[in-house]
BALOBA-1460 file (C-alpha; in Angstrom, 3 decimals):
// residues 89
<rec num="1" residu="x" x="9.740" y="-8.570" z="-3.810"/>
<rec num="2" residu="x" x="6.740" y="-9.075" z="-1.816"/>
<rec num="3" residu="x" x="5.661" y="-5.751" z="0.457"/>
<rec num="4" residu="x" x="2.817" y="-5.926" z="3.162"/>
<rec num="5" residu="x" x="2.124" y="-3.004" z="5.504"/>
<rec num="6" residu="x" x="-0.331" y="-2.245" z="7.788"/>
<rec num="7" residu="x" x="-1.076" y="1.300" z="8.312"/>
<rec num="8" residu="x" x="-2.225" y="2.878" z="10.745"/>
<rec num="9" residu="x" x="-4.277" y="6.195" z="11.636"/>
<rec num="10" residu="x" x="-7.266" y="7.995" z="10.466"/>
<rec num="11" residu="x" x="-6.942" y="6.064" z="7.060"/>
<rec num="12" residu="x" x="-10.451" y="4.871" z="6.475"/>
<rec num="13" residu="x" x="-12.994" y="6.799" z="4.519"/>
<rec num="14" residu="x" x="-10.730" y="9.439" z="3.093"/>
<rec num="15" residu="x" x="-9.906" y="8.023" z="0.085"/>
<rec num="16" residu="x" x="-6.514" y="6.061" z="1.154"/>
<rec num="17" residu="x" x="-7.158" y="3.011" z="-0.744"/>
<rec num="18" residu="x" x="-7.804" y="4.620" z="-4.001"/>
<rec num="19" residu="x" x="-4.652" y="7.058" z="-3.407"/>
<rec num="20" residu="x" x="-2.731" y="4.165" z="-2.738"/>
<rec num="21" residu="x" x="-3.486" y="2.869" z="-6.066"/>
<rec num="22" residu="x" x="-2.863" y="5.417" z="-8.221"/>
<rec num="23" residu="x" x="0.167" y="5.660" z="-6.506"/>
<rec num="24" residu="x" x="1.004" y="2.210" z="-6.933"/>
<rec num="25" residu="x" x="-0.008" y="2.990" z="-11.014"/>
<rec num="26" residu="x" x="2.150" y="6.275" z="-11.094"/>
<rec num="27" residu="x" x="5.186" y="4.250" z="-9.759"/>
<rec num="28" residu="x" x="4.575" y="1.522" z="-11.997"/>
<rec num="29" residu="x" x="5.919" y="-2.122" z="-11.662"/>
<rec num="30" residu="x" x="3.547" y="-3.006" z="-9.120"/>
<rec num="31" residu="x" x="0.845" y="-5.629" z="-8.509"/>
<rec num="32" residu="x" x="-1.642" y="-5.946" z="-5.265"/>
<rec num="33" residu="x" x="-4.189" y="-4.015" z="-3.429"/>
<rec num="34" residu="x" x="-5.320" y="-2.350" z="-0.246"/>
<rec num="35" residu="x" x="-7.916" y="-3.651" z="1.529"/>
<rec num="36" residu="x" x="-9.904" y="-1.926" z="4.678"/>
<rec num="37" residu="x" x="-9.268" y="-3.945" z="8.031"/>
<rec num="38" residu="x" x="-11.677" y="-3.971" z="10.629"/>
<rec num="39" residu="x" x="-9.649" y="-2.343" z="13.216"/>
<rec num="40" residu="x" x="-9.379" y="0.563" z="11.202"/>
<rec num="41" residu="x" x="-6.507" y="0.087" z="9.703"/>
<rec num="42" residu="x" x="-5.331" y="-0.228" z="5.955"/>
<rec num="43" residu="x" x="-3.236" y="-3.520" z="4.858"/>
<rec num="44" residu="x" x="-1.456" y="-2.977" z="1.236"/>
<rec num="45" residu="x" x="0.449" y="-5.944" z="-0.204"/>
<rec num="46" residu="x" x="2.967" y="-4.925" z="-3.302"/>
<rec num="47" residu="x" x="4.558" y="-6.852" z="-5.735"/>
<rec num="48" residu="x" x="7.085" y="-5.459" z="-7.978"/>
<rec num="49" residu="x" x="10.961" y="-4.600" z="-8.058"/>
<rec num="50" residu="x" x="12.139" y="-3.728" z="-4.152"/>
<rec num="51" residu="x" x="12.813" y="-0.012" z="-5.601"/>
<rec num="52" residu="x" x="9.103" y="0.250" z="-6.765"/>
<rec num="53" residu="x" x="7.662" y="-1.119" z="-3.381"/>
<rec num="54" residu="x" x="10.714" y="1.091" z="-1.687"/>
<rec num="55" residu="x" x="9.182" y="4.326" z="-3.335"/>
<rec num="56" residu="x" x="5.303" y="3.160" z="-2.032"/>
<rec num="57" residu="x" x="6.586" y="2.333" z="1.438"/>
<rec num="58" residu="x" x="8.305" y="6.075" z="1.584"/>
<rec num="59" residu="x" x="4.824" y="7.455" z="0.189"/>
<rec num="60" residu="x" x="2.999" y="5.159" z="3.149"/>
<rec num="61" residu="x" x="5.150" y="6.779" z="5.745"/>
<rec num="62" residu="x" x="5.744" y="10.170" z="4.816"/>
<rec num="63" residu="x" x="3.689" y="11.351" z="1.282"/>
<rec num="64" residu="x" x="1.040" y="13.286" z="1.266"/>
<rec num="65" residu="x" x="-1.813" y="10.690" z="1.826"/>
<rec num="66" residu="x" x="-5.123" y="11.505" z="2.639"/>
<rec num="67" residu="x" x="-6.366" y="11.375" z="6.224"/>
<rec num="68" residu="x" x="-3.716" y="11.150" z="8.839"/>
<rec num="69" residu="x" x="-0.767" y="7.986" z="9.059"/>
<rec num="70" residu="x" x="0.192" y="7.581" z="12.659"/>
<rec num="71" residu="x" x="2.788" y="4.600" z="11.937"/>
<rec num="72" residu="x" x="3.792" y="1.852" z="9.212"/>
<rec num="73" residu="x" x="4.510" y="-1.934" z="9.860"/>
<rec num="74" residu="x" x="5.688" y="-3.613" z="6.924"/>
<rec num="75" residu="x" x="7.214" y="-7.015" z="6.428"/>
<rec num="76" residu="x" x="9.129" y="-8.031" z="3.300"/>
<rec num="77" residu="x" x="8.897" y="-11.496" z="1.156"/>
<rec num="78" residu="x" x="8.856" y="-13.665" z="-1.797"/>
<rec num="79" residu="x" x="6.563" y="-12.572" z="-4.306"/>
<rec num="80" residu="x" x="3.538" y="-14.939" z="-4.465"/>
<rec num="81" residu="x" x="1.802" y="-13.614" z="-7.827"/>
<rec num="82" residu="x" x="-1.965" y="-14.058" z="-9.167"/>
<rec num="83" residu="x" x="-2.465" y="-10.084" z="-9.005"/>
<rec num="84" residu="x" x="-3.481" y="-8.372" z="-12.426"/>
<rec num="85" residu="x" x="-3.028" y="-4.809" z="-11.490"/>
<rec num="86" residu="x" x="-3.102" y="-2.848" z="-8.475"/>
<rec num="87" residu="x" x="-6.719" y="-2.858" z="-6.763"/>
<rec num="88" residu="x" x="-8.738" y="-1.592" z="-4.324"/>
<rec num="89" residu="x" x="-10.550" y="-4.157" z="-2.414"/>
């Protein structure tokens, strides 16, 4: 499965990104990245088995991230591929 969410909140310049990813490396299974937008919020795209991005998508909403999550908007999909890892662009 193919994850995208778009998080929003005070989730730039905390750290989010790089929690995100070792996250994504502690769950395992799971290829993409999280990239700054420039309305301030955070866009993640996952690849992996549905019950790996599942487990991200509960962190997203409800973990103990850094900064502060004031909602989630995800969308699901067909994995796409080409991503060697999990990074942090």
């Amino acid at each position: 499965m193919r994850l995208t969410a778009w998080v929003r909140g005070q989730v730039q310049g905390v750290g989010f990104r790089w929690f995100t990813r070792a996250n994504a490396l502690r769950i395992g299974d799971l290829a993409g990245f999280a990239l700054n937008l420039g309305d301030g919020r955070v866009q993640v795209v996952a690849e992996g088995p549905r019950s790996s991005c599942e487990q991200l998508l509960t962190w997203l909403r409800e973990g103990d991230t850094p900064g502060r999550v004031d909602g989630v908007t995800e969308i699901w999909d067909a994995p796409r591929g080409g991503y060697a890892g999990f990074a942090v662009r």
